[in-house]
Every structure is written in C-alpha cells, then in structure tokens.
PANUTOR-664156 format. One line per field, with one value per residue (C-alpha): z, x, y; residue in one letter. Coordinates in steps of 0.05 Angstrom, whole numbers, plus 5000, padded with zeros to 4 digits. Layout:
pz Z | ... $
px X | ... $
py Y | ... $
lumlum a | ... $
***
This chain:
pz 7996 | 8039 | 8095 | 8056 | 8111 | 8108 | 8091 | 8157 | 8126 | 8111 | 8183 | 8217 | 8205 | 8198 | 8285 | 8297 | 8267 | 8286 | 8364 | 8372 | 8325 | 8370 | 8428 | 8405 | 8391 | 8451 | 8511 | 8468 | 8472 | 8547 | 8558 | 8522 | 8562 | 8626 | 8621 | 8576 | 8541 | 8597 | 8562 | 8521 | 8584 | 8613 | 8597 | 8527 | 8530 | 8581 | 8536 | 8467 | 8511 | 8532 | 8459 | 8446 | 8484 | 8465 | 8392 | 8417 | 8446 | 8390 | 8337 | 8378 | 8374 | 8297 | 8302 | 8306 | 8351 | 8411 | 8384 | 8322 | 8348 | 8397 | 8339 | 8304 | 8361 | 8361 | 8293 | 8302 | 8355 | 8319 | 8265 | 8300 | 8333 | 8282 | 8305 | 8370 | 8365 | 8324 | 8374 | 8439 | 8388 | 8381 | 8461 | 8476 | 8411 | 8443 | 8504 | 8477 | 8433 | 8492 | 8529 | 8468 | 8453 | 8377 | 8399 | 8431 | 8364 | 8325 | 8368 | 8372 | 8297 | 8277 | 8332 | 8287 | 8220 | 8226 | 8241 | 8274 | 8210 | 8169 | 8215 | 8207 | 8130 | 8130 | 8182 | 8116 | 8065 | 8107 | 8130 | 8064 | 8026 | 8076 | 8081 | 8002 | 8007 | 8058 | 8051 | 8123 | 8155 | 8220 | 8219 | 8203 | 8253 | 8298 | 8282 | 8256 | 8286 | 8347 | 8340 | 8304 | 8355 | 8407 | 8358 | 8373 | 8447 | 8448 | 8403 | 8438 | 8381 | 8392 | 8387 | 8357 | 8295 | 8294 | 8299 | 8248 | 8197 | 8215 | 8193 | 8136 | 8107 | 8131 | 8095 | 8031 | 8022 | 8059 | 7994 | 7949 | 7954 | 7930 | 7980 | 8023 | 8055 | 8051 | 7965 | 7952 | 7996 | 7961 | 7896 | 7909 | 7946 | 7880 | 7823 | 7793 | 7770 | 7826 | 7776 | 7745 | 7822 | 7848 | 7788 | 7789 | 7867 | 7847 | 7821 | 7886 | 7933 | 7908 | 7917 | 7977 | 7997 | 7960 | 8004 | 8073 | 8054 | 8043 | 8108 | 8154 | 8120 | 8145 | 8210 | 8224 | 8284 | 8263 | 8302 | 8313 | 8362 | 8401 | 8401 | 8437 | 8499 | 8498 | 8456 | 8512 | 8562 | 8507 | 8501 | 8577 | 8592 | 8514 | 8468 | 8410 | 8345 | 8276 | 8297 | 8346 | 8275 | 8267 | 8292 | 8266 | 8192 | 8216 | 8219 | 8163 | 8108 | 8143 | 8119 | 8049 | 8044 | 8064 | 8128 | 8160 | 8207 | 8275 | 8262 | 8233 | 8296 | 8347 | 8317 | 8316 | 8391 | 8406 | 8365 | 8408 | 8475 | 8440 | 8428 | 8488 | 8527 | 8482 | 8483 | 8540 | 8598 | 8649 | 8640 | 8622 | 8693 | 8724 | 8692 | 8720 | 8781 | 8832 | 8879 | 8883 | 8805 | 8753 | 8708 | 8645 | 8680 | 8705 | 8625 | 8606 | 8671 | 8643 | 8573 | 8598 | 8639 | 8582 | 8531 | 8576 | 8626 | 8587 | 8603 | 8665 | 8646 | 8715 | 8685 | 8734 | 8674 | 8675 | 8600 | 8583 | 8627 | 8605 | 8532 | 8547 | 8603 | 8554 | 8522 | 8542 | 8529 | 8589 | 8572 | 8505 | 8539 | 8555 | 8471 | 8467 | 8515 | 8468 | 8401 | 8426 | 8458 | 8388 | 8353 | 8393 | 8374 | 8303 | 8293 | 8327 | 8273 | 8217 | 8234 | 8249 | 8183 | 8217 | 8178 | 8106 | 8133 | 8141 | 8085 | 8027 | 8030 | 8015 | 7964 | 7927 | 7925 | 7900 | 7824 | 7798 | 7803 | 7848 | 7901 | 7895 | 7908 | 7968 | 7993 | 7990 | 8027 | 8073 | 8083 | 8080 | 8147 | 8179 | 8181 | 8208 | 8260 | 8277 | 8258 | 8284 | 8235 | 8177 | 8135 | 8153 | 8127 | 8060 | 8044 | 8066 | 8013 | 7958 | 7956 | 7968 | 7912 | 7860 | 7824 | 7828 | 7804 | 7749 | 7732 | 7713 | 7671 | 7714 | 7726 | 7783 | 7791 | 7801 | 7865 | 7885 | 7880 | 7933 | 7975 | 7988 | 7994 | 8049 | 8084 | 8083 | 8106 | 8162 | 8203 | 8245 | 8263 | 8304 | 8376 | 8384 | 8313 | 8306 | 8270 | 8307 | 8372 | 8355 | 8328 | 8400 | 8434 | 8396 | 8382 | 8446 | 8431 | 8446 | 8370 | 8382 | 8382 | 8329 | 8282 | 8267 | 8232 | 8198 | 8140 | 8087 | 8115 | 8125 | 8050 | 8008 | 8021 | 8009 | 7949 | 7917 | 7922 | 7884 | 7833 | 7826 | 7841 | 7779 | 7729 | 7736 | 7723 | 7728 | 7674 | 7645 | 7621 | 7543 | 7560 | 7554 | 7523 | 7550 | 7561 | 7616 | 7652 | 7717 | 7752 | 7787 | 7746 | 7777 | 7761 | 7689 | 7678 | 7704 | 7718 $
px 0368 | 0425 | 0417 | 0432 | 0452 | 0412 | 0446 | 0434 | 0404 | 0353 | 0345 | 0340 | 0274 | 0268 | 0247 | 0304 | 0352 | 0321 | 0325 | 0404 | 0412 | 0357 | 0389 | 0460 | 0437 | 0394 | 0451 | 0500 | 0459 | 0444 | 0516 | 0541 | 0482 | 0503 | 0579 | 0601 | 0675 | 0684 | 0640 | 0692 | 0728 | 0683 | 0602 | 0602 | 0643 | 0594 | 0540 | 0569 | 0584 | 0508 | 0491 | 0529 | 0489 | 0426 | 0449 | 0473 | 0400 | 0368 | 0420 | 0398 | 0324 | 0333 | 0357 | 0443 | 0488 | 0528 | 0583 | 0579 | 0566 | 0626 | 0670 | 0644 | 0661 | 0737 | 0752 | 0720 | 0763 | 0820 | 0810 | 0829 | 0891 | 0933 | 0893 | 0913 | 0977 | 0991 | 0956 | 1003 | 1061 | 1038 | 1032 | 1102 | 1130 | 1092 | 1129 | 1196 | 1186 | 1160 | 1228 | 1277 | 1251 | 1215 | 1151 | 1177 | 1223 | 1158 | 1124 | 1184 | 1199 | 1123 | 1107 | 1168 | 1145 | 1062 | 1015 | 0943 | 0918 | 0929 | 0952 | 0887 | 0900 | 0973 | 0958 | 0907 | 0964 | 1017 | 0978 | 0960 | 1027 | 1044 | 0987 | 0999 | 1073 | 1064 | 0988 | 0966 | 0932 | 0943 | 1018 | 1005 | 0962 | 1005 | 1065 | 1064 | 0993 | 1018 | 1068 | 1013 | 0960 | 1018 | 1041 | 0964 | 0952 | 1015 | 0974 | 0916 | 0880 | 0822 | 0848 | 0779 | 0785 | 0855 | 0843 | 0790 | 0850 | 0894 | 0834 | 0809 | 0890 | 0907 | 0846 | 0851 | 0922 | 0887 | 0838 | 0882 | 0948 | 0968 | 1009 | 0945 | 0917 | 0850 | 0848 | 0877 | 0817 | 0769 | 0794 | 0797 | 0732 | 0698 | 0745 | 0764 | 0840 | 0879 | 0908 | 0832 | 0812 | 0864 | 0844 | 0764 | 0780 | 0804 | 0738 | 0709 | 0781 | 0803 | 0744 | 0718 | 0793 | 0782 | 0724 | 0763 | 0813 | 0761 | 0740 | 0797 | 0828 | 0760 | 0764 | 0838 | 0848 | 0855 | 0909 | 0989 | 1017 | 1078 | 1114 | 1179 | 1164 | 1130 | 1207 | 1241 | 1205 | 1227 | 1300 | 1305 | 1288 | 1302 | 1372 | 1328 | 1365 | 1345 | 1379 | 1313 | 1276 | 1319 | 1262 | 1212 | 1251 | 1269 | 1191 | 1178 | 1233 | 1213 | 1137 | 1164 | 1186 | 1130 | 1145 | 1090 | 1060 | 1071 | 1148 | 1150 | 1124 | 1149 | 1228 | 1209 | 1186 | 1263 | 1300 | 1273 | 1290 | 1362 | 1361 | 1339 | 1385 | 1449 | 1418 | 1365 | 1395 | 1386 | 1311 | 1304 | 1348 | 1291 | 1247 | 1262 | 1304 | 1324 | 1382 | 1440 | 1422 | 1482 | 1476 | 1464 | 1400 | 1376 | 1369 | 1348 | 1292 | 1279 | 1264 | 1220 | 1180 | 1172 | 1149 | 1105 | 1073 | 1088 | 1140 | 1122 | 1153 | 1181 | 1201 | 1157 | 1126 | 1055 | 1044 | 1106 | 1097 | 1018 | 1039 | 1096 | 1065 | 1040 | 1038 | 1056 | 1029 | 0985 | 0949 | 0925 | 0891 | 0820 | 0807 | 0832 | 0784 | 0730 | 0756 | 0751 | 0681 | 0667 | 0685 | 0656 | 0575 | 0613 | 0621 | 0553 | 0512 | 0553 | 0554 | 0471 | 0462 | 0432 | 0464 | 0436 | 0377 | 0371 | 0399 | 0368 | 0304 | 0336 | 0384 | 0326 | 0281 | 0346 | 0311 | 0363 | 0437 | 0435 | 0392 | 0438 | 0499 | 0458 | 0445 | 0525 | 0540 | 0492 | 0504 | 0588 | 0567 | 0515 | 0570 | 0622 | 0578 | 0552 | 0618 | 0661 | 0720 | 0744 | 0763 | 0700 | 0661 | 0688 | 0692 | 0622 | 0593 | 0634 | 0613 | 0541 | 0539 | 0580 | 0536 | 0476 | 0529 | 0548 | 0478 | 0478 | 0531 | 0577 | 0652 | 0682 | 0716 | 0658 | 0632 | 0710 | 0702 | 0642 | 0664 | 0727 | 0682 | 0642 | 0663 | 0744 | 0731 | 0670 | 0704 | 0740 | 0678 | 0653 | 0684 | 0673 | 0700 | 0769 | 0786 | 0748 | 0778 | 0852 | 0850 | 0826 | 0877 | 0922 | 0913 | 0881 | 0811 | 0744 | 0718 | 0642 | 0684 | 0730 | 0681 | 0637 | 0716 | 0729 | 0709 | 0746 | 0707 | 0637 | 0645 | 0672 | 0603 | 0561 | 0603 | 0594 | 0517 | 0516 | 0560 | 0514 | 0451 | 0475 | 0503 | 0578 | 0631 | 0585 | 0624 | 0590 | 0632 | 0613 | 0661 | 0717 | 0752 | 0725 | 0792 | 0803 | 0749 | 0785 | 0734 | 0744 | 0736 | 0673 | 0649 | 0654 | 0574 | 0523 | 0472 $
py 3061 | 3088 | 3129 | 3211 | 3262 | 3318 | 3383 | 3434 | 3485 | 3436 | 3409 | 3481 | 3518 | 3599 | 3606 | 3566 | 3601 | 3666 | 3654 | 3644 | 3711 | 3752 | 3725 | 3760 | 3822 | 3825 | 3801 | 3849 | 3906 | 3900 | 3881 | 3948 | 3983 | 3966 | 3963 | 4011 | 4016 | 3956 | 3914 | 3879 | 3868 | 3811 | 3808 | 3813 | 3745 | 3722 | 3732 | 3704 | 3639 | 3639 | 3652 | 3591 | 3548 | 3576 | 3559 | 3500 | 3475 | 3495 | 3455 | 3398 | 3403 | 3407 | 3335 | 3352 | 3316 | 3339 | 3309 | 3352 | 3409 | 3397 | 3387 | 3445 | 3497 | 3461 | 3475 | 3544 | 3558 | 3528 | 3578 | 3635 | 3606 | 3643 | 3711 | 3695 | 3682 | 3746 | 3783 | 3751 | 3777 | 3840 | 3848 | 3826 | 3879 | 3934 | 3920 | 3913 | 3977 | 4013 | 4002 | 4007 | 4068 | 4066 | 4076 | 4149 | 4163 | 4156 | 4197 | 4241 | 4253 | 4253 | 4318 | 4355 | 4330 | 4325 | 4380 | 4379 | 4410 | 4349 | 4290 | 4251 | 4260 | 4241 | 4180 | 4161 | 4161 | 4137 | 4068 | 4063 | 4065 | 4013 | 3970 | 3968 | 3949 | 3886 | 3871 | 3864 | 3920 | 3881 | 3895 | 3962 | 3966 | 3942 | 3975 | 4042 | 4047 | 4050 | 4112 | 4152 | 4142 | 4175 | 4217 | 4251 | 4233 | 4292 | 4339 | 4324 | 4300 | 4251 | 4184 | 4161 | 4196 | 4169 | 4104 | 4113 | 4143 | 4084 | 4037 | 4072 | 4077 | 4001 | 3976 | 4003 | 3960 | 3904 | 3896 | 3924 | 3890 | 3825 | 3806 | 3810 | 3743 | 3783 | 3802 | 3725 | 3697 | 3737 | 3715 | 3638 | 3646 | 3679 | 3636 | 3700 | 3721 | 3763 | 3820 | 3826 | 3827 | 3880 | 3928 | 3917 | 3933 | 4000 | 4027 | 4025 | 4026 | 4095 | 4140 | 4099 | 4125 | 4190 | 4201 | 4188 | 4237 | 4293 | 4271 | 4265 | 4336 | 4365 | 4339 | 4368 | 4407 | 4481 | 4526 | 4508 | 4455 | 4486 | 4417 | 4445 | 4429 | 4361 | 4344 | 4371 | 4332 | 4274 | 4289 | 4290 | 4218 | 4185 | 4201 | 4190 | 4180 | 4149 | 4085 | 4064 | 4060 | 3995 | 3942 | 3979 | 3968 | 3894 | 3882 | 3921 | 3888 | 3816 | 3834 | 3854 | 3793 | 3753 | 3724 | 3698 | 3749 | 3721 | 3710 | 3771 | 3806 | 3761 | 3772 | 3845 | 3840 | 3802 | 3851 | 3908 | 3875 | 3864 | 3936 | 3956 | 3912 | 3959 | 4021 | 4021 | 3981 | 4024 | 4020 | 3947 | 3944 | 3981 | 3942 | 3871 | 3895 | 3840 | 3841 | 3800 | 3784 | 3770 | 3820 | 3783 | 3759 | 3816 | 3842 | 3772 | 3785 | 3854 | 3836 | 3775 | 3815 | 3869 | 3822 | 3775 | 3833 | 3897 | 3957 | 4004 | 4070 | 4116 | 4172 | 4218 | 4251 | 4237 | 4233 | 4188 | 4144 | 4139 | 4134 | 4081 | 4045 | 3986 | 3917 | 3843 | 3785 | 3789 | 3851 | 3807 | 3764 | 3794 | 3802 | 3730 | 3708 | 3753 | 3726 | 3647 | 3651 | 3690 | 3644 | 3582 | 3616 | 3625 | 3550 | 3530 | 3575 | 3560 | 3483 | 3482 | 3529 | 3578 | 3636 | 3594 | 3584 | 3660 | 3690 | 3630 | 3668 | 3733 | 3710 | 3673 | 3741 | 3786 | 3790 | 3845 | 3860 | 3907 | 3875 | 3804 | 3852 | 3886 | 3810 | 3786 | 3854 | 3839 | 3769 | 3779 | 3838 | 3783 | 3726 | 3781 | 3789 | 3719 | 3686 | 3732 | 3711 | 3756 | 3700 | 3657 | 3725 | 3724 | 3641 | 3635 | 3689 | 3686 | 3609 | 3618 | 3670 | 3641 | 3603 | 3667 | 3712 | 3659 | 3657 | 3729 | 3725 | 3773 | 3762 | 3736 | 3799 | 3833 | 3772 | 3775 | 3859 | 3867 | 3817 | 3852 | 3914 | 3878 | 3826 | 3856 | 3917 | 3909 | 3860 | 3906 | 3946 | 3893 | 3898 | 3812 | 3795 | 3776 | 3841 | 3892 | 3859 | 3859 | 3932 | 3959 | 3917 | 3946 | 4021 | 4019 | 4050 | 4007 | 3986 | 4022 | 4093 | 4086 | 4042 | 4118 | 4152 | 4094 | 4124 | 4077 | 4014 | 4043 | 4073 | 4014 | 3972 | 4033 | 4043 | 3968 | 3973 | 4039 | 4005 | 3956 | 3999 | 4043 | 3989 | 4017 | 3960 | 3904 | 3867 | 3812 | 3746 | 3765 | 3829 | 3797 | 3729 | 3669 | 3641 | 3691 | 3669 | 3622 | 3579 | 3512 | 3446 | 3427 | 3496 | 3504 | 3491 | 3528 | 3473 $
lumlum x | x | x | x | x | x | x | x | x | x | x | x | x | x | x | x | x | x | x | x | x | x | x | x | x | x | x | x | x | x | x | x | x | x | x | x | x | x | x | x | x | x | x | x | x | x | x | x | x | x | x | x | x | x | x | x | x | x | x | x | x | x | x | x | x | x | x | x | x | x | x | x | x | x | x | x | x | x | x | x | x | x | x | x | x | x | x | x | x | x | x | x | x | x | x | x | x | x | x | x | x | x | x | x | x | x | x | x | x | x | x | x | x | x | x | x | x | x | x | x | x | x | x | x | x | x | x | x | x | x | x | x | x | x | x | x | x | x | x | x | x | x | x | x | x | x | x | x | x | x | x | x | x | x | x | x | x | x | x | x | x | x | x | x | x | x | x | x | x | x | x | x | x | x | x | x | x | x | x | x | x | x | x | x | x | x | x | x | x | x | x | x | x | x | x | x | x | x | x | x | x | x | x | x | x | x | x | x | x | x | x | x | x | x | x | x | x | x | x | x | x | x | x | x | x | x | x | x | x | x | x | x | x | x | x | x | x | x | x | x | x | x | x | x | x | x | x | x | x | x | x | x | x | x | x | x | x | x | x | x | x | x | x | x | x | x | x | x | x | x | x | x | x | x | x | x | x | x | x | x | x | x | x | x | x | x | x | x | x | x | x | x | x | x | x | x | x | x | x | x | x | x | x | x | x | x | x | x | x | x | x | x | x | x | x | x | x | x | x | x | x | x | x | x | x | x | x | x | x | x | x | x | x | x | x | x | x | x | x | x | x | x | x | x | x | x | x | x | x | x | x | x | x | x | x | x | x | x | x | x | x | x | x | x | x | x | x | x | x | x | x | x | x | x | x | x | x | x | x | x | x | x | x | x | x | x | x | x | x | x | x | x | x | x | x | x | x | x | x | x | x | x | x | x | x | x | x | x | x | x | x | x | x | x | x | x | x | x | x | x | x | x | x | x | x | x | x | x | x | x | x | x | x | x | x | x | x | x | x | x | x | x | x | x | x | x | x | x | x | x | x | x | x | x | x | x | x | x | x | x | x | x | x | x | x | x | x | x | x | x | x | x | x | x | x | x | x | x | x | x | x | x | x | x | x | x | x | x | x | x | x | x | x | x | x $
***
C-alpha cells in the first residue's frame, strides 16, 4: 500500500500545539509590560520570531520537515507582500500630501465645518459612506483618516477615540460593500451568494453601527472650539483652496473604479508631489535643498525625499509642523518588519496544524447553533491572532465550518454572515496582525489604545453570537428555493 501523508492536524498532539500558543501570549505580554506604546517598535517582533522557532521545534518533533516548514513561512510571508506594499504606498502619499497641502485643507475645512460635540459621530458616518462607496477600509483609512485624525489633534480631541470612529465607520463598508476584497472572501470562503451575503450582513452591520453612533455622540466633547485662530495660524503658512482636494479625488475616483489599491495609492502619492511641485515649490525646495542644483532636480530631489523619507514641515509653528512632519516610505518600515515576522509564526502554526488541532475539540463539542457560531467567532479571532493575516482569518474558518454549518441545515449566508462579523472586523485590533499594524502606522495611534473605541468591531462579533444565541436570522436552507442555494461542485452532498 502506498505511502498516505498524514494530514497535520493528525501528526501534532493537543501539548504540542498548546506550547507555541502559550509561548505567544506569554513573550507578548512581557514585551507590552516592559516596553510600552514602543513595543511594536522592536521586542514584540523579537518575540513573534522566537515564537516562530519555538513552533518551529515543536513541528519537528511531531515528525514535519525543515524543508516544509521553511516553505511554509515563505508563502506566509509571501501573503502579505500585497499588505506591504500598500502600506510603503501609503507612507510615500502621506508625504506627498503633507507637502502639497491636502492633508492641511482637510484639516482646514473640517475645523470650519465639524464641531467637538459631534466630530466622533460625523468621523462614524463619513468613513462609512466611503468605506461603502470603494470597499476598502484601508484606503479610507489611509486617506481621509488621516485629515480627520488632524482635524482633532486641533480640537484637542483624543486621537484614541478618533481612531476608534475611523475604524468603527471604515469597517462597516469593509463587510458591507461589494466592492470589498473582505465581503467577496467571506462569501467564496462560505459558498454562499454575495447579494444574499451583503443583505444577511445588514442585520448585524447596522445596529452593530447603530450602537457606535450612540456611542461616539456620547463621547463628544461638550463646549465650543474657537477655531479662528488655529485657521489663521493656517492661512499664514498654506493658501488653502478647494483645488488641494484634487489628489485626494484622484485616489478616491481611481478606487471607484476598482483600481487595485497599491496603484491607486501610489498614483495618488505622485499626483501630490506633481501638485506640490505647481503649487508648493517653495516648500518641496526646502524640502530637498542642495546648492548649485538645476532647478528641475531640485523639485525632482524634493519630491523623492518626501515620498521615500517623509516631509519635515519648518514653518516655526509648533503644531503644524507636528501635524505635517510625517510619512515616507522609511517611516513604514518598523510595522513591516512586525507584519513579516507575524506572519512567518502565522505560516509555521497553520502549516504544523496547530490552530486545528486546537479548535477540532471545540468545534466537535459545539452541540447547538449558538455555541458552533460562538466556536467560528472564536476560531476566525484565534487565527487573527496566531496568523496574523486578515484574509488567512476568514479562509481558514469559513472552510473548517462549512460542512458543520451544512450539517445544520443553515445557509451559507448565515457562515459567510459571522465570519464577516468576526474574522473582518477583529483583525485590526491586534497590534501584530496585518490589519491592526497598518491602521497605527497610519493614523498614527498604537492599536492597544484605539482597539477599546472601536466600537463597530468589538460589537459586530458580540452581535453574531446573540443572533445565534437567540435564533434571529438563522435561516435554514428549507427557507428558501433550493436553486438558490450556491455551493461548490464537490460540495453538493453532505457526506
């Protein structure tokens, strides 16, 4: 009889699989309790490269190869090469945008328009009628997130809670759009129908977004800003005008019409060097200053150094200069450095089955709907954490639980539903997981103090379990035609 390979969650026992995931939490803890906000800056890599090889040892006491193993961590890595290329595109638009001025028109129109009484609120709706429009909260994020979050380091609002109402807006369109790379995962990862997804998603997306209004109106900051003079300060070292909107529309019409993100971002990034060279160039001359320089490469120097280094704003003013002292490549590179040695323990456990050997016990004991929905939530927040990849986080569950969820007769709306709820929305709480790192890169708040206001993200799981808890919308397949029903060819029995 030929040689069968054993499937790895059959070669790695329960201890095994235990000591890589105790060794995580462990180094993470001590790493956040001895370094802080600085932790992602340094030791918590160090230690998810030690978990690694502690993983690593055990795969290969549970009979694995190196080789394997080696491969496994490559393709891990590989994974998140389009993360990381989004995110060195992001760094060189903040810089560019910094110099050409839209990052201070934002800033400058929002102080006029917004109030501290509802900012957090409007920030909500705003992100969200975006999100919604293009489907990527990362652009958002990245993009508009940026203005808001100096639109309230000038009010003086706390620019945890306003990274949290970035999140909790950008999220909601992240799940609920179908232009989202996140809802058509979900969908193809559960076999269900993307229009039946997007509108089960609903029952749980609008008062999970419902709730974070209520939430971020409370919070407001009572009393009037006096904006008047922070503008002035504005109009003396920026001629603001509608017309510095114009990459942040480039970026925004490219997205609408599905570019993929990194060009989309990266031709933003250009387009507001271009603009700053016409309408900036006396700071992008500052900026990349050498004597003796033709002046054609002095702006081509200024815009290189903007987009690979950041911009370094001299106005004298203390706050400017702190609000548009950002971005470049460069400054992208720590939360690389944490998303690859993420991902490298990410491709270890999932190669040496570590997370299936973990989770099979709990799946096989869920006896009722509402504890199998409690397991995928759990499972799709586990593999967030020990995988570190959004997309990795919802492939990994919505497979596992397919057949389980099949065998209950639900819809694969409803598996498609609360993974969306879970594994969508949680990965940018995690400060090592793709997600969670990018969105303090970029907003420029450390994940552990925005991840408490994020109040869409930490709602839409609790929300899924109470469906399921209660019996609400947990449509079975004799609800509707059969016909309907979309599952993959080798799918269509339940053995």
């Amino acid at each position: 009889m030929a040689n069968v390979p054993v499937p790895s969650f059959q070669k790695m026992t329960l201890i095994g699989a235990v000591i890589p995931v105790v060794a995580l939490i462990s180094l993470l803890a001590l790493s956040y309790y001895l370094f802080g906000d600085e932790a992602s800056s340094g030791p918590n890599q160090i230690a998810l490269l030690f978990c690694a090889l502690i993983a690593t040892f055990v795969a290969l006491t549970h009979g694995f190869q190196f080789d394997e193993l080696k491969d496994a961590v490559v393709d891990s890595v590989s994974t998140g090469m389009h993360a990381i290329f989004i995110l060195l595109a992001v760094g060189s638009l903040i810089g560019t945008w910094a110099m050409s001025g839209t990052i201070m028109a934002m800033v400058y129109y929002g102080l006029q328009i917004l109030s501290p009484n509802y900012f957090y609120f409007t920030t909500v709706i705003i992100c969200a009628l975006v999100s919604v429009s293009i489907g990527s909260s990362w652009t958002v994020a990245g993009t508009i997130g940026i203005g808001l979050m100096g639109i309230a380091t000038k009010m003086g609002l706390d620019p945890a809670i306003t990274a949290g109402a970035v999140l909790s807006g950008a999220y909601f369109g992240d799940k609920s759009s179908p232009l989202s790379d996140a809802t058509n995962l979900a969908t193809a990862a559960a076999g269900s129908n993307l229009y039946a997804h997007i509108k089960e998603n609903l029952w749980t997306s609008i008062p999970a977004l419902a709730i974070a209004l209520v939430v971020f109106w409370w919070l407001g900051k009572p009393g009037d800003f006096v904006a008047q003079e922070t503008l002035t300060s504005i109009e003396r070292y920026y001629d603001i005008t509608l017309l510095n909107f114009l990459p942040l529309v480039l970026v925004l019409g490219l997205a609408l019409v599905r570019y993929p993100p990194f060009t989309t971002i990266f031709i933003g990034a250009l387009f507001g060097g271009l603009y700053a060279v016409v309408m900036e160039p006396d700071k992008v001359i500052a900026l990349g200053s050498t004597p003796h320089l033709p002046y054609a490469l002095e702006m081509t120097k200024g815009v290189w150094i903007a987009m690979s280094n950041g911009y370094v704003s001299v106005t004298g003013d203390p706050s400017i200069d702190a609000l548009l002292s950002r971005g470049g490549m460069g400054n992208m590179l720590t939360t690389i450095w944490l998303i690859m040695t993420a991902l490298a323990f990410g491709g270890v456990v999932e190669k040496a089955g570590i997370l299936d050997r973990i989770i099979g016990p709990i799946l096989r004991a869920a006896k009722t709907t509402g504890a199998l929905v409690l397991s995928l939530v759990s499972t799709a927040i586990a593999t967030n954490i020990l995988a570190a990849d959004q997309y990795i986080a919802i492939v990994i569950p919505g497979r596992m639980y397919r057949k389980s969820f099949r065998l209950r007769r639900l819809r694969p709306e409803v598996l498609s539903r609360a993974v969306g709820d879970s594994a969508t929305v949680t990965s940018a709480l995690i400060p090592w997981n793709s997600c969670g790192a990018y969105m303090a890169a970029t907003l420029g708040v450390p994940t552990l103090a925005f991840a408490g206001f994020a109040v869409f993200n930490i709602a839409s799981p609790i929300l899924t379990v109470l469906f399921a808890v209660m019996g609400w919308r947990m449509l079975t397949m004799t609800d509707h035609k059969p016909e309907r029903i979309v599952l993959p060819d080798d799918e269509q029995k339940v053995e």
